[in-house]
C-alpha positions as CSV (number, residue, x, y, z in Angstrom):
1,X,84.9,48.3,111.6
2,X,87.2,45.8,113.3
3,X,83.7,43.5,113.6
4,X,82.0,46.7,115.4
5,X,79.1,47.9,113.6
6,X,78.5,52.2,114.0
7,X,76.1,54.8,113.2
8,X,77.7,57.0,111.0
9,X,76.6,60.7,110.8
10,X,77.1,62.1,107.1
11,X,79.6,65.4,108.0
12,X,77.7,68.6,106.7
13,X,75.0,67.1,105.1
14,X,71.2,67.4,107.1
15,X,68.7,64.8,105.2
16,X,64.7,64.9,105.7
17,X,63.3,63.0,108.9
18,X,61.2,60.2,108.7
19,X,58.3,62.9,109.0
20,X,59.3,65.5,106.7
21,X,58.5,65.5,103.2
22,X,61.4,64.2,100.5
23,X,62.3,61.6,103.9
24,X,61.4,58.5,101.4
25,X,63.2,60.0,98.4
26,X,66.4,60.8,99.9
27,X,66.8,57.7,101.8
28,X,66.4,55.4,99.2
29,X,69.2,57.5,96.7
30,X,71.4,57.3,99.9
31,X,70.8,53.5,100.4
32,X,71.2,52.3,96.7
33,X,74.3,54.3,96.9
34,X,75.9,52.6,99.8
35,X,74.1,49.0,100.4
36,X,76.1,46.5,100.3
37,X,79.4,48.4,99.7
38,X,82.5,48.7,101.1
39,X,82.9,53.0,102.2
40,X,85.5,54.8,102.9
41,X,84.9,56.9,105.9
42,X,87.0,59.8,106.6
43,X,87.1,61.8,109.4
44,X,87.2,65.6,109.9
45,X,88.0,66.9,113.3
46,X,85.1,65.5,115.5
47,X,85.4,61.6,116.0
48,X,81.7,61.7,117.2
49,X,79.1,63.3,118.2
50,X,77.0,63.7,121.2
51,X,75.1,60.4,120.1
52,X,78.2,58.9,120.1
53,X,77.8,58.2,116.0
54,X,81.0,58.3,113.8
55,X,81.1,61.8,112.1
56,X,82.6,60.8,108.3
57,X,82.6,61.9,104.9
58,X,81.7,59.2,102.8
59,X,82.7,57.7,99.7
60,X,83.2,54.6,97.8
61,X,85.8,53.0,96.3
62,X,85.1,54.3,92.7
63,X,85.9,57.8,94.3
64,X,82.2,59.3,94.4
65,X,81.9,60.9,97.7
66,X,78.4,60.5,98.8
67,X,77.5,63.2,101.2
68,X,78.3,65.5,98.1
69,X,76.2,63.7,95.9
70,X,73.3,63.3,98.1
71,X,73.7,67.8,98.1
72,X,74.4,68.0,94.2
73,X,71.3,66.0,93.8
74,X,69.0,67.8,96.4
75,X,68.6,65.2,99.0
76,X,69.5,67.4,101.9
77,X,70.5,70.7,103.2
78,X,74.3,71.7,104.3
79,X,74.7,72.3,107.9
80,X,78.0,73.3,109.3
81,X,78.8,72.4,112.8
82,X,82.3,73.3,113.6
83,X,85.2,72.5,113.9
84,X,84.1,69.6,111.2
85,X,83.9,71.9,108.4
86,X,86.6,70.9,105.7
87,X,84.0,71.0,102.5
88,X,81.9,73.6,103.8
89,X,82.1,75.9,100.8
90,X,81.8,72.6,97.9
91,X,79.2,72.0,100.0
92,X,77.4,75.8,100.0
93,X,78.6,75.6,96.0
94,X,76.6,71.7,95.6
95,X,73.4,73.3,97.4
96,X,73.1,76.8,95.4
97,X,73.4,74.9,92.6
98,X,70.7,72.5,93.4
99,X,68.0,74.9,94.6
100,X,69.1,76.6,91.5
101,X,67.7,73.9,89.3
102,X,64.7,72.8,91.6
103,X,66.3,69.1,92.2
104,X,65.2,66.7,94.9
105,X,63.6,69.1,98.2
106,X,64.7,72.1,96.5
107,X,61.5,71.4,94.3
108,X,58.8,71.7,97.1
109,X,57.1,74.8,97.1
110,X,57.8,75.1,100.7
111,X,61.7,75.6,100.0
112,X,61.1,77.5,96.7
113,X,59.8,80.4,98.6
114,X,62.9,80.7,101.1
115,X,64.7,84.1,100.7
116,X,68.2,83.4,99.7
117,X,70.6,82.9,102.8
118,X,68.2,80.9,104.6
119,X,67.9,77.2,103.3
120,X,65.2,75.4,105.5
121,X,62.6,76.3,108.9
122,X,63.9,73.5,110.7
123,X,64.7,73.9,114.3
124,X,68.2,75.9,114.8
125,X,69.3,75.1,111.5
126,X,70.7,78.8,111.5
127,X,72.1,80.9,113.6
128,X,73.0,84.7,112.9
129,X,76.8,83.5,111.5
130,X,74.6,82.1,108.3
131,X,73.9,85.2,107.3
132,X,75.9,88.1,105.5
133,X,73.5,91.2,106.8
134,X,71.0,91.6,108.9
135,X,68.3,92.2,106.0
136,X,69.2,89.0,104.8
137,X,68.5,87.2,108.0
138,X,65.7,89.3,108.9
139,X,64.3,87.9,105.6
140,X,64.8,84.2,106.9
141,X,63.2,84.8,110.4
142,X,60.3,86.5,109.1
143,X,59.9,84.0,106.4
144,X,60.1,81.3,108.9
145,X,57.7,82.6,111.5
146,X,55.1,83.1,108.4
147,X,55.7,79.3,107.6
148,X,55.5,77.8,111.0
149,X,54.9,80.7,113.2
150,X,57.8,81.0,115.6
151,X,61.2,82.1,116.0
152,X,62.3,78.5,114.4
153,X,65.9,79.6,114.9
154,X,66.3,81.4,117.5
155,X,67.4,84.5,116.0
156,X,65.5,87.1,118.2
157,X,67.5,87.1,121.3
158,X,65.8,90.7,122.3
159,X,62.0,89.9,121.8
160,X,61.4,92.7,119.6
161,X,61.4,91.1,116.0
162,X,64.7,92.4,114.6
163,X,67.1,89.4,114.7
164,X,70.6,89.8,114.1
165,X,71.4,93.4,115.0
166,X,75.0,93.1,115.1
167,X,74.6,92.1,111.3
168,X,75.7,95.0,108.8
């Protein structure tokens, strides 16, 4: 932009690392999609983040909006980090729908056996706001510490292995 080239940080959309399985997969749907094209960056609230990368919603110029696509498709998880949460809920809606059908990551057998509420056992990716009921994030936790044994999330502030106690 204005001859200034940016990192830009896809708003609620968190894609595979370069270590993680599906990295490969979802960065090559993402780069066909936007190599050599003119985007259309919007922004939320946030005009960056703490890397100092422009925080956007993507799309091109034929209207698809990318960081949508790369959900509908499977090629990432939604994470909501407010106050840049405008598509939050199409977002939710895109993933559901996704791990519904088994596309993209939502196909590993890793992610096939997460309880519903609690869509990856990556560091902090949840806090106890994710979840609807204390069940439902004691669920997550203990599925979590069984797939990479520890509190991934956090979510045990007292020690005692109930998370979430303020939860209904």
């Amino acid at each position: 932009m204005g001859g200034r080239v940016y990192d830009v940080r896809y708003i609620g959309v968190d894609t595979p690392e370069r270590e993680q399985p599906y990295y490969d997969e979802a960065f090559d749907v993402n780069f066909n999609m936007v190599k050599n094209k003119t985007v259309i960056l919007v922004q939320d609230v946030s005009n960056t983040d703490q890397y100092g990368r422009l925080l956007r919603y993507v799309y091109l110029p034929d209207g698809t909006f990318v960081n949508a696509e790369l959900l509908r498709n499977g090629y990432g998880r939604t994470i909501n980090i407010p106050p840049d949460v405008a598509h939050e809920n199409e977002f939710a809606r895109l993933q559901r729908e996704a791990r519904r059908e088994g596309l993209g990551l939502w196909g590993l057998e890793e992610n096939k056996a997460l309880p519903a509420g609690c869509v990856t056992c990556t560091k902090n990716a949840h806090d106890c706001s994710d979840f609807n009921t204390q069940r439902q994030a004691q669920a997550c936790f203990e599925t979590c510490m069984d797939l990479v044994g520890e509190d991934i999330h956090n979510l045990d502030g007292g020690g005692d292995g109930v998370v979430c106690e303020s939860l209904p």
